[in-house]
Each structure stands twice: as C-alpha cells, then as structure tokens.
C-alpha positions, -999 to 999 in steps of 0.1 A, spaced: 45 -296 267 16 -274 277 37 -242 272 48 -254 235 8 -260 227 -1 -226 240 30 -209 218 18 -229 188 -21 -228 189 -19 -187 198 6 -180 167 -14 -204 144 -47 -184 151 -30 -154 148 -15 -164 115 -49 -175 106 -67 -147 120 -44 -120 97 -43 -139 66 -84 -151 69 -102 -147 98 -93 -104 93 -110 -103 60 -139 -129 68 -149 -105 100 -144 -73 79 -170 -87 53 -193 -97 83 -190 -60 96 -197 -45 61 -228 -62 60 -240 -52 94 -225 -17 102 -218 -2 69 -251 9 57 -253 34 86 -221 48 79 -231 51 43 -264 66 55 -244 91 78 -220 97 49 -247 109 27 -264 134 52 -231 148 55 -228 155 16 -263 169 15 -262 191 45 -260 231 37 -224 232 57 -209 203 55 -182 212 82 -168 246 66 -174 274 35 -140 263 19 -155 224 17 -172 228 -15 -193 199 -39 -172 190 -72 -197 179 -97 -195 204 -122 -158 220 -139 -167 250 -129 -170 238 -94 -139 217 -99 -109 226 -73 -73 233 -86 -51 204 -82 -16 198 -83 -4 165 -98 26 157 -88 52 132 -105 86 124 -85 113 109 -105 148 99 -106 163 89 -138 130 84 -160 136 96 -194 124 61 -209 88 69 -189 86 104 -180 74 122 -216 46 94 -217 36 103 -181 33 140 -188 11 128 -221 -12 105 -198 -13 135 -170 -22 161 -196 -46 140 -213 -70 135 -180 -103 147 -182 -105 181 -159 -102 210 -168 -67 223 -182 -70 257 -166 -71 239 -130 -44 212 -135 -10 220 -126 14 193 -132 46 190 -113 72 167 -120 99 172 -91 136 155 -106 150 137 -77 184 139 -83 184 128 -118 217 122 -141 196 117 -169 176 138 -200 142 133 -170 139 172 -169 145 185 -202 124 158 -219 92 164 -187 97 206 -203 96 194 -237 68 172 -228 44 201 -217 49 193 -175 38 231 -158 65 230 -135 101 207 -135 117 209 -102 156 201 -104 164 189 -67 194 174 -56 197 139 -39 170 138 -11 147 111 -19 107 107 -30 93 118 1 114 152 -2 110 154 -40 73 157 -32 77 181 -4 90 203 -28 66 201 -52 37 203 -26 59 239 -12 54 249 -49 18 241 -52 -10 262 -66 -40 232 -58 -63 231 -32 -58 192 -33 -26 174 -45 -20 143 -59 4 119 -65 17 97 -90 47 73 -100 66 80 -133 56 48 -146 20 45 -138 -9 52 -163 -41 64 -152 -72 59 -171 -91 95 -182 -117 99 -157 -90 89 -125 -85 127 -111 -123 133 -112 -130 103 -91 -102 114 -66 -113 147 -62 -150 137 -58 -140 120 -25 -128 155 -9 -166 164 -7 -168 149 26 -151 175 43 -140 145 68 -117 127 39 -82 137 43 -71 115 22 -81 91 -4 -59 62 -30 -74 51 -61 -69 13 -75 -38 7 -91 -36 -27 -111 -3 -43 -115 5 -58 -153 29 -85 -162 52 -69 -181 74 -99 -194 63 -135 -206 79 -164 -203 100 -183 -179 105 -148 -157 73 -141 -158 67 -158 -122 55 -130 -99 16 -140 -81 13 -102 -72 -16 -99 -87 -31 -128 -69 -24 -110 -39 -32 -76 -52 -64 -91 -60 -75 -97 -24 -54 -64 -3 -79 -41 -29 -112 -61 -17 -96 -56 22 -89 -19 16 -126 -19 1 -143 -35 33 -121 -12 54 -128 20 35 -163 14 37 -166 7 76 -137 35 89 -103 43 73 -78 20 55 -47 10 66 -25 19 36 -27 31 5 -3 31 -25 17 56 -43 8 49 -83 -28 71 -75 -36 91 -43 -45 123 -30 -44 150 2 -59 182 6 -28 204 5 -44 218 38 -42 183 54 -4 173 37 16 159 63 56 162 63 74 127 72 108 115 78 119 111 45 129 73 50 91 73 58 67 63 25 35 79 26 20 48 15 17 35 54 22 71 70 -7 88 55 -34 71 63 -30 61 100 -21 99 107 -45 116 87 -70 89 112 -52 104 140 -59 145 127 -97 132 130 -98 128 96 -108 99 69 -84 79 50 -107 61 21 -104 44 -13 -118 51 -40 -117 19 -65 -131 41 -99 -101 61 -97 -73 34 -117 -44 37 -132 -16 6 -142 17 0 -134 41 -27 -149 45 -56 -118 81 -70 -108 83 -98 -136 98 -122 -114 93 -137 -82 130 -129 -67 127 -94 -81 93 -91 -57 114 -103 -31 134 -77 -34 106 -48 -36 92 -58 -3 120 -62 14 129 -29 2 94 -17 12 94 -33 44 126 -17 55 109 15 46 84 3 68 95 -10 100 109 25 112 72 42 104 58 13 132 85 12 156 90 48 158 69 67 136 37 65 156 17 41 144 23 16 174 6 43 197 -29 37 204 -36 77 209 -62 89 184 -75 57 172 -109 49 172 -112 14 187 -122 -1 157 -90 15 134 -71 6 166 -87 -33 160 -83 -28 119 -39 -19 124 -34 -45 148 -50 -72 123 -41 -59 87 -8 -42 98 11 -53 128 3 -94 122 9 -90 87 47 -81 103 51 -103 125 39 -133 101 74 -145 100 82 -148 136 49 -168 139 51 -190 113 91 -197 128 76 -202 161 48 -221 151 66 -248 130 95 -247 159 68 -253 187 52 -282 167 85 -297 158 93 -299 193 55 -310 200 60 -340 174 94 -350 185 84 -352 221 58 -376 222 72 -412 227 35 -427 220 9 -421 188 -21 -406 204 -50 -380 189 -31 -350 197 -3 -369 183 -18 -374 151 -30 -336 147 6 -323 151 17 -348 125 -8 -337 101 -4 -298 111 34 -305 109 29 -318 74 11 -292 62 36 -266 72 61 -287 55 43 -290 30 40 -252 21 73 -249 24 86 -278 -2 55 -266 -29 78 -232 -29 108 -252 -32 94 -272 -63 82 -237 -80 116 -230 -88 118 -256 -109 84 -264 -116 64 -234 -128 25 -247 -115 3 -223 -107 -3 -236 -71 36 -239 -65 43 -199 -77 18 -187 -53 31 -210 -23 64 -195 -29 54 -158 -34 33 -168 -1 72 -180 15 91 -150 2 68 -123 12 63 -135 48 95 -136 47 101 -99 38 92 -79 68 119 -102 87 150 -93 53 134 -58 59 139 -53 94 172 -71 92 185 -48 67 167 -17 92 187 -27 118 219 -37 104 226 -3 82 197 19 86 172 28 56 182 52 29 157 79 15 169 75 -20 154 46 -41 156 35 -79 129 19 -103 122 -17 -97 136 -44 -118 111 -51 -150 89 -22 -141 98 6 -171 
C-alpha cells in the first residue's frame, strides 16, 4: 500500500508541477531575477563591442542586415502566390530581402505560380522533406540572418524588423516571433481549444525568454543567424532542435512576441489529434537521441526549465496512466472508509471525472467539455507519437494539415 501512495502522490505532483506549478514558479522567478538579466541585457546593447565588429545595431535601413526569408512548400499552389505577396509586402527594405521559396517535391503549379508571384529564388528539390527543403535554401543564401516561414502563414508588416532587432545581442542565436492560430471553419467542426492552450505556452515561452532561453519555438515565424544555422536529421523539426542547441553553442534562444504572423488552426478536435501526434513522433527521436536528454551545456537553470516544460510534458501520459492505476488499486484495497479513504475516492473521482467531461464533448459541444477533451487527446499524443516512432520509424516528408489552407 505504501509503495502505491508513493507511485501516485510523486506522478500527481509531477503532473501538477508541469501543467501549474512550472508556470506559477517561472512567474515567481521573473519577478525576482529578471530585472537583472534585463539590466545586463541592456549594457550588452550599449557597450562599444558588443562581443565582435560583424555584431552590428539594426535601427536604421541602412543599418538593416540582409536577410533571407525562406518559404518550404510542398504542393501549395492554393497558398503560395499569397505568401510571396505578404513576404514582399514586409516593411524592410526591398534591396536587403531575398525571398526563397524551396519546392519540396511538389507535383503541383507551387513553383511556377511562387516565379510568377515575384519569390527571388524557387528551388525545385526532389522528395527530402522540410528540414532538407530549408537546408537548401539556407546553402543558397545571400542574408546574414535567415528566416523562416510556413506557406500558409501571414505575417503582419513590421514582423521581420522585430526579428531582426533581437540579433543585436550578439548572444541571440536564435529568436521565434508569436504566431496566433485562427479558426478557420464554423460550426459543428469547429471544435479545436488550441487556442486555449496556445494562449498559455506563449505567456510560458514569455517568462522563459525573459529569464534564459525557451524551450521551443515554432515554425510559422523564426530566425538564425546564418552563421549560427544548425543542420539536423531531417526527421528532426527545428521547432524543438533549435533552441536547446543553439543553448548548448553558448548562445540565446528568445522570443520575441511583436514579431506575429497567423496561421489557420486544425478545425477540429480529431484533426489536432492527429497534428500532435504527427509532431510528437517528430519529436520523440530529437529527445531520445538527438541530444536534448544530455545535461552537457546546460545551464542549471535551462537544464531545470527542459526537465519541467519538455520532458514532463512527454511523459504526461504515463503519469496520468500510473496515477489513475495506483489510486484505483489504492481505492479498491481498502476494506474500511477512513480519511485517506475518502481522499482517494474524491481524487479517484476527479480523474474520472476528466475523463467522462471528454467523453460528453463529443456529443455535447460546452466549452468546459471541448477543453477537457483537447486536455485527453493531447496528453495522449506524445504516447500515439512514440508508438507510431517505434513501430515504423518517422518519415521526413510531411503534408499540410487538415483545415489549415
């Protein structure tokens, strides 16, 4: 009995600790500790030689670095010409904006209509994947920073400045703007609590930009210095392998929340399901063997911030299975009502609970119902994700997700 309370109190509060306890602790150490490193930060910017002569102050456009944006696609004629429009239409300077937009692939009218379009560059590449689409286009790179974009994301005018500005800490390796997910469809599909959860990752990647590096980024709006890109497996999304590495380099990974752009969200619930399990199979080969499990070159705190945000967040559904487990067994093995019998009814109950209110929501379309099942399904992803690892490996190649052109 004592062993089945330890198993069930330790994954509760780690459950608790990832979900709340994480963010409630990173707001804490924001208040306290993030001054200084705003203060430090700002001595940095204003020092004469701010860590080389090739780190230079962006303010002004003549001052402005060349950048490569870069666009990977596969079969987006529906989205690509818009894209091009929206890249072309950013405010920096023309003469120091080269837009790439590297074809993955494609079977479709995505090159000829990115040319027609006005893109700088259309790379044709066969079958490789995103992450090799954009080595490609980073190979063929004029910029002293590149960026990246998805085909169907929209940023607003001022979105490459704000980027850019972040590279004048020569420490910042790397830095993701804030991409806000839409609802695309109305109506009965239109089920998906992303935003919800979208809602409360940004303010986490806020709190943790502010006080070291973040975790993760995204790949609707971010940018490298082209000195600083980093080649990865190609199975291997730079989303998660970015940041943690360029941390590992000795350098910054930061967000920068002025720099937005949109993206159409996953109508439905289901449809999430299936982007995060995608994602998470993606991701379950960058932390069991892409280095992110190794300790080496992490400050203590980063160290403290992967093992929280990243590494519980995984394992959510192998506690919450060995949580409800252990208190089933805790419940069923006491022949007498007592106090501790009473708090593993009610902590029984509420698990229960959670999982019946995301039964309901497919039938019942409450507000509080959606978001306990979008809570059920994507807990429930990194376990599909791994599942689908293991069983037949990870393919580089992807395609658009449902509702999302």
């Amino acid at each position: 009995m004592i062993v089945l309370e330890v198993v069930f109190w330790l994954c509760a509060a780690l459950i608790v600790w990832t979900q709340l306890g994480y963010a409630l602790a990173l707001f804490v150490a924001a208040r306290l500790l993030a001054p200084a490193a705003a203060s430090q930060r700002e001595r940095i910017l204003r020092s004469p030689d701010r860590g080389g002569a090739h780190q230079k102050d962006f303010p002004q456009d003549d001052r402005l670095p060349a950048v490569s944006l870069i666009v990977a696609a596969h079969d987006e004629q529906e989205v690509i010409a818009a894209k091009v429009a929206n890249a072309l239409a950013l405010d920096y300077p023309r003469e120091r904006l080269q837009l790439i937009v590297a074809c993955d692939g494609c079977g479709d009218a995505t090159a000829e209509r990115a040319r027609h379009a006005g893109a700088d560059l259309v790379l044709e590449l066969p079958r490789g994947g995103k992450i090799r689409a954009q080595d490609a286009a980073v190979s063929r790179a004029d910029g002293e920073i590149v960026a990246f974009s998805d085909a169907n994301s929209t940023w607003e005018p001022d979105a490459l400045r704000r980027l850019v500005a972040a590279f004048a800490d020569p420490r910042v390796g790397y830095v993701c703007g804030q991409v806000r997910f839409v609802q695309g469809a109305v109506g009965p599909d239109a089920s998906n609590q992303e935003g919800v959860y979208w809602r409360y990752e940004l303010a986490l990647r806020a709190l943790e930009s502010r006080l070291c590096s973040i975790t993760a980024g995204n790949g609707a709006i971010y940018a490298t210095r082209r000195s600083s890109y980093i080649v990865v497996d190609p199975v291997m999304g730079h989303d998660l392998s970015l940041p943690f590495n360029m941390v590992k380099r000795g350098l910054r990974a930061t967000y920068e929340p002025r720099a937005r752009a949109s993206e159409k969200m996953v109508p439905s619930l289901l449809g999430e399901f299936a982007r995060k399990r995608r994602m998470m199979s993606h991701t379950w080969p960058i932390v069991l063997r892409g280095g992110m499990l190794s300790p080496r070159g992490y400050p203590p705190l980063y160290a403290l911030m992967i093992f929280s945000h990243r590494l519980l967040r995984y394992a959510s559904p192998g506690l919450h299975a060995l949580a409800l487990a252990a208190n089933v067994a805790l419940v069923a093995g006491r022949s007498s009502i007592s106090a501790a019998g009473v708090l593993y009814l009610v902590t029984l109950a509420l698990q229960l609970a959670l999982l019946l209110a995301a039964l309901l929501a497919g039938a019942l379309r409450a507000r509080p119902l959606l978001i306990a099942r979008y809570y059920v399904l994507t807990t429930a992803s990194p376990a599909a994700g791994l599942w689908d690892w293991l069983r037949h490996g990870t393919a580089a190649s992807w395609d658009a997700a449902e509702g999302t052109r």
